[in-house]
C-alpha positions as CSV (number, residue, x, y, z in Angstrom):
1,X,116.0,94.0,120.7
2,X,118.8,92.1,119.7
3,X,117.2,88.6,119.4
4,X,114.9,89.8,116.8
5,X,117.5,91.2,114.9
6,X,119.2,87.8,114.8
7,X,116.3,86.5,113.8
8,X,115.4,89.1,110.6
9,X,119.3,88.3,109.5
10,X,118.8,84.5,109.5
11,X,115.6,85.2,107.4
12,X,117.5,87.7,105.5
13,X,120.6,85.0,104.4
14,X,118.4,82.4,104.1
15,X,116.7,84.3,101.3
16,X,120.1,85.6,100.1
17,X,121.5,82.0,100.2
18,X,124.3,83.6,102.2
19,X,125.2,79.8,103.6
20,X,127.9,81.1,106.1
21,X,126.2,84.6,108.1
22,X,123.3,81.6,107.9
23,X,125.2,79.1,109.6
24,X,127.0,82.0,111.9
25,X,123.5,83.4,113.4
26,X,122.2,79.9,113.4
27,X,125.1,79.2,116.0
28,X,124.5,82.3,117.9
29,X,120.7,81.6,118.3
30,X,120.8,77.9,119.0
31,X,123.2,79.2,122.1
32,X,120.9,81.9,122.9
33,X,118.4,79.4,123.7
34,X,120.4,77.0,125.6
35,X,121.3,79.6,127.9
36,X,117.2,80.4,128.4
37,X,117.0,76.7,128.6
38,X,118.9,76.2,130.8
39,X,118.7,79.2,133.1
40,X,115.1,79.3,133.0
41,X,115.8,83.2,132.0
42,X,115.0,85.5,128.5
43,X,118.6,86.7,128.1
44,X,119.3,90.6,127.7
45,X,120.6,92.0,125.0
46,X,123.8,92.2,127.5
47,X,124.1,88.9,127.2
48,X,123.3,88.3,123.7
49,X,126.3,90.0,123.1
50,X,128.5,88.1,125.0
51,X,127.2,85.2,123.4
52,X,128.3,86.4,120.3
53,X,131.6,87.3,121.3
54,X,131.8,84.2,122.4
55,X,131.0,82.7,119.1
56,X,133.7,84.8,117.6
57,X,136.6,84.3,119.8
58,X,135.7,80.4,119.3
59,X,135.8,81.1,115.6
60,X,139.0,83.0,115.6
61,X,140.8,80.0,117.8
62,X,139.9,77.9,114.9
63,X,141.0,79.8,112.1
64,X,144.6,79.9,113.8
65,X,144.2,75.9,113.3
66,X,142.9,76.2,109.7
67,X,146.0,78.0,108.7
68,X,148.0,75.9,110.4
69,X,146.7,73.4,108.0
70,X,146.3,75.2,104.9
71,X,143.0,74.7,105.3
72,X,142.1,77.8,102.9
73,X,138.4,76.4,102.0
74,X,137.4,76.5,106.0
75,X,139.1,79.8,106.4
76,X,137.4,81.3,104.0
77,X,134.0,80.2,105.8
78,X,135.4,81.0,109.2
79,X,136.2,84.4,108.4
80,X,133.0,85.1,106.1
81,X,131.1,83.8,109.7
82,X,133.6,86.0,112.1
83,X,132.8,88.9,109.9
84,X,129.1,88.2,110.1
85,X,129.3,88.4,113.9
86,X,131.2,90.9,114.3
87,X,128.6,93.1,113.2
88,X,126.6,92.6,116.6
89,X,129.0,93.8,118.3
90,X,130.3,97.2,119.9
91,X,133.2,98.8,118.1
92,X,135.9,97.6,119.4
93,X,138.5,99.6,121.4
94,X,141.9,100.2,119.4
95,X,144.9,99.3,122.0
96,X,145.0,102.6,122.9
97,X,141.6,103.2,124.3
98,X,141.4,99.9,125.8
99,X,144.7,100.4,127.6
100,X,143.2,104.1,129.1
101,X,140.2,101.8,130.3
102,X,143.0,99.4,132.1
103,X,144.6,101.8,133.7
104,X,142.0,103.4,135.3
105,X,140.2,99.7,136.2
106,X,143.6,98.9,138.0
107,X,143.1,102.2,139.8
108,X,140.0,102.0,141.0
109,X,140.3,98.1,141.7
110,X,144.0,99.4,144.0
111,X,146.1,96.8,142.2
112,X,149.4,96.8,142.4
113,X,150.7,93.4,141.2
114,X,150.0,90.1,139.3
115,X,148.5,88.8,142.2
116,X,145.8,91.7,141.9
117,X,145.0,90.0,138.3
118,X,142.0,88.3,139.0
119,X,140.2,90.9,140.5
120,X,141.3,93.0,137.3
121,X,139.8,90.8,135.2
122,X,136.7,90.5,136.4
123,X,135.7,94.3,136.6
124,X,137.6,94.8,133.4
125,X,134.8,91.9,132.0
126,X,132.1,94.5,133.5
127,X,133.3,97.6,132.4
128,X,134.7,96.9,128.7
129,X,132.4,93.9,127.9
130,X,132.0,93.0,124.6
131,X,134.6,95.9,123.4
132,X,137.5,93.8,123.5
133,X,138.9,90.4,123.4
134,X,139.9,88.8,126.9
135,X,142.7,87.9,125.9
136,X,143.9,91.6,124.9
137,X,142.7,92.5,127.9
138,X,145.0,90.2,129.4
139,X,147.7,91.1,127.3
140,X,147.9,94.6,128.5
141,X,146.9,93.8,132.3
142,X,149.7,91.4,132.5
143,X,151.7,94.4,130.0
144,X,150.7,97.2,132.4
145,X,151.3,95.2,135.7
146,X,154.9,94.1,134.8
């Protein structure tokens, strides 16, 4: 299961000193249990991962303002921690692929324009997951839908 993984890694970088997948996992688990706090629930791998993509789309938001800033000592962290994450998760689908998934979501879903986007969204959520940023999703829905 996922969870022990994520706990073997944070032993792991501890031991390695690796200060930032430490930090990174650290971050992931500490929200893993706030959602079984919280929803009285022992989260699924499932959601385990979208925890962690979570993580790393919260990451990525804030390297944008790191750079902004020439921040270069927090990007460096931010990206050694986005890297460490990303390894948790599903390959991710190139444009391609995830625009083949898109198409055949606004299909099935009988969407035909922007007002249709909600309902998109949400099955695209279900059926691509963790594969691929939200926001690209939204990209190619809005993209595709034009």
């Amino acid at each position: 299961m996922l969870k022990e993984k994520l706990l073997q890694d944070l032993k792991e970088a501890m031991k390695n000193k690796d200060v930032n997948k430490k930090n990174a996992v650290q971050m992931v688990r500490t929200a893993i249990l706030q959602v079984e706090k919280d929803k009285g629930i022992e989260v699924t791998d499932e959601q385990i991962l979208n925890i962690v993509a979570k993580e790393v789309k919260i990451r990525k938001d804030s390297l944008a303002e790191y750079e902004k800033a020439n921040r270069d000592d927090l990007i460096e962290k931010v990206t050694e921690e986005i890297a460490a994450l990303e390894e948790y998760l599903p390959k991710q689908l190139n444009d391609e692929e995830l625009n083949e998934e898109i198409k055949k979501i606004i299909t099935a879903v009988g969407a035909t324009s922007m007002k249709d986007m909600g309902n998109i969204m949400k099955e695209a959520k279900k059926v691509i997951g963790a594969r691929a940023d939200g926001k690209r999703i939204n990209e190619i829905v809005k993209s595709l839908l034009a």
